[in-house]
C-alpha angles and dihedrals in degrees: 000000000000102000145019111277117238087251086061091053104055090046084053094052090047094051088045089060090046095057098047093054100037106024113026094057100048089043097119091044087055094046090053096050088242101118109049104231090221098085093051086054095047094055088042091066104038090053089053099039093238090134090053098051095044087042087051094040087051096051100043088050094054103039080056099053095041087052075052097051095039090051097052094044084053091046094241136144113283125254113243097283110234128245091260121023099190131335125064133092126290089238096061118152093014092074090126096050085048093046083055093042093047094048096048094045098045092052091059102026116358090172083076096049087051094050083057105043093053099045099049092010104058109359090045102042099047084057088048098051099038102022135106124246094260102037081067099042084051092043120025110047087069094046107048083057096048083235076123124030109216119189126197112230120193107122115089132181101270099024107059107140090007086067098156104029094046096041109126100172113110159187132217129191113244111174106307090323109076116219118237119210130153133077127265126196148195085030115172108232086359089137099056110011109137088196113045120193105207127187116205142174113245100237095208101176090238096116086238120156103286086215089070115042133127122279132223149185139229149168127227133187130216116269093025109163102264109013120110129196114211122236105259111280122237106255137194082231151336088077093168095059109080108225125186168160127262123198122203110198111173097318121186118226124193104217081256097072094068118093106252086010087242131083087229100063110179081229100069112259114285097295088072090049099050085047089056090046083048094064098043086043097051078042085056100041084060088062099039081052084051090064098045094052097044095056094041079049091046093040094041101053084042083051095049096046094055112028104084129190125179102008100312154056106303074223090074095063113098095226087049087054097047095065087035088060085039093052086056106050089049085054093052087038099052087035091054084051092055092037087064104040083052087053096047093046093054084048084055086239099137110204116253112248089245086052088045086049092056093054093047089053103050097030097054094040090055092048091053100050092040087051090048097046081037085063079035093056090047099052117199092347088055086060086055116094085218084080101055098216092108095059087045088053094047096047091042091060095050081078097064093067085024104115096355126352109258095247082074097048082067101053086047098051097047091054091058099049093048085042083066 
């Protein structure tokens, strides 16, 4: 793949419609938390029929696997077993419309793009990995529609990149229902998820290193007796996307409500499943990058051909046209990187988490400094919110701690190159 399809193009020009009428307009409202980004999504995907699609996919995959399961349990012969079971992404097989959707969205209001890729991308995709039969059919057809917003919750306060080994938030078996206590924290959708993913240590009793206990995965619903959702945090940027605390005070947990409904889940404990939603989320943060760099790139040249100093196009001066020529070759550079990532995953080659790491480094980096010499280029107006380009500068940094602060991409990638 070397260049957007026709049929991206006229997705992108739809969902370019679709955000001036509905986004842009309501983009201070959003900023100020005034105006909840659920009901934009919502209407997002019900004008472009994503809700239907995701709603249909889900429903097809699990009438299949319950005609599997039915069958086994009669004895029977097996229906033809589908390409893929369980796992995956709802979106499977429409990576390229969702690469579009996330880039346009993100360089105009990445809060929204957030709210999205951590409800289906990451709530709904770990059920649906890890999850029963019935857990998904309980949990998923609601969330790949937004009718439910899910959040993943794994970070805590004294944990951050040493998400595993600091993790303090625990379960203890009590009976057949396992008891929740512990905090955790910068959680996406954490104020106002329906649906909540939780990863805990299994507190067996048994005086083991706590570093390295098992993990394990539950589901929580809102209004659970004891379980508490923090009022939205005050953030540097990324204002439209509602970010968190949870609280777990002695909640009580029916053996349904883990993921797999066994300790000993085919699929590793939870460490191996927040490594696989790693990889899809450092993918994600390339596109969302993608976003950023194409507006200040779009904003910037229209900039430079109408600002004028001194008698003539700002455009004209060498210095302008330096960052302009830096901003381009970021934006070929960060596209070449999504446009392969498109092309292996058609092939069904999944990137490795030290490759996805890559991505995430350079990609956000190179947002970043396009977005600040984006506010540079623009001067004092750039400073203004009017513009446009400091939002765009304090959202774009957020994805350099986004899924894993960079300084652990390095690490990450690193491993995987002395692991060769």
């Amino acid at each position: 793949m070397f260049e957007w399809s026709e049929t991206d193009e006229m997705i992108r020009g739809a969902v370019r419609a679709f955000i001036d009428k509905e986004v842009r307009p309501n983009l201070d409202a959003l900023d100020s938390g005034e105006m909840s980004p659920y009901p934009v999504i919502r209407k997002l995907f019900s004008e472009f029929g994503i809700d239907v699609m995701t709603g249909e996919m889900v429903t097809k995959m699990l009438a299949k696997q319950r005609a599997r399961e039915e069958a086994l349990a009669a004895g029977e012969p097996l229906p033809e077993k589908p390409k893929k079971e369980s796992g995956g992404s709802p979106f499977s097989g429409q990576e390229s419309l969702m690469a579009v959707l996330i880039g346009e969205l993100s360089g105009v209001c990445m809060g929204l793009v957030s709210a999205i890729g951590v409800s289906i991308g990451l709530g709904a995709t770990t059920i649906m990995s890890r999850g029963t039969l019935a857990q998904k059919e309980r949990w998923l057809p609601d969330i790949v529609t937004m009718k439910k917003v899910a959040a993943w919750a794994i970070t805590e306060p004294d944990s951050g990149s040493d998400a595993f080994g600091g993790m303090k938030t625990y379960v203890k078996r009590d009976g057949e229902d396992y008891i929740l206590n512990g905090q955790k924290t910068f959680i996406t959708n954490g104020p106002y998820a329906d649906v909540v993913v939780v990863y805990a240590k299994l507190d067996e009793g048994d005086g083991a290193d706590k570093r390295d206990r098992k993990v394990l995965t539950f589901v929580l619903d809102k209004g659970m007796e004891g379980f508490t959702q923090g009022k939205p945090f005050k953030k540097m940027g990324l204002h439209s996307s509602p970010t968190g605390e949870l609280f777990f005070d002695n909640v009580r947990l029916s053996k349904d409500r883990l993921l797999g409904e066994t300790e000993e889940h085919k699929g590793g404990d939870g460490r191996d499943s927040a490594r696989s939603s790693f990889t899809a989320e450092r993918v994600g943060v390339a596109f969302m990058a993608l976003g950023i760099i194409n507006e200040c790139h779009r904003l910037c040249i229209d900039y430079a051909k109408s600002r004028k100093l001194w008698g003539q196009e700002i455009g004209r001066f060498q210095l302008v046209q330096l960052k302009l020529a830096k901003m381009e070759v970021a934006r070929i550079n960060v596209q070449n990187m999504v446009f392969s990532a498109l092309e292996r995953g058609r092939a069904g080659k999944q990137p490795t988490l030290a490759e996805a790491s890559a991505m995430k480094l350079y990609a956000s980096e190179a947002a970043t400094e396009v977005a600040m010499e984006a506010v540079q280029l623009f001067g004092g107006n750039g400073y203004m919110t009017e513009y446009r380009v400091e939002q765009l500068a304090r959202d774009a940094k957020s994805l350099m701690i986004y899924a894993g602060s960079n300084e652990i991409q390095v690490t990450h990638v690193a491993k995987g190159l002395l692991a060769q």
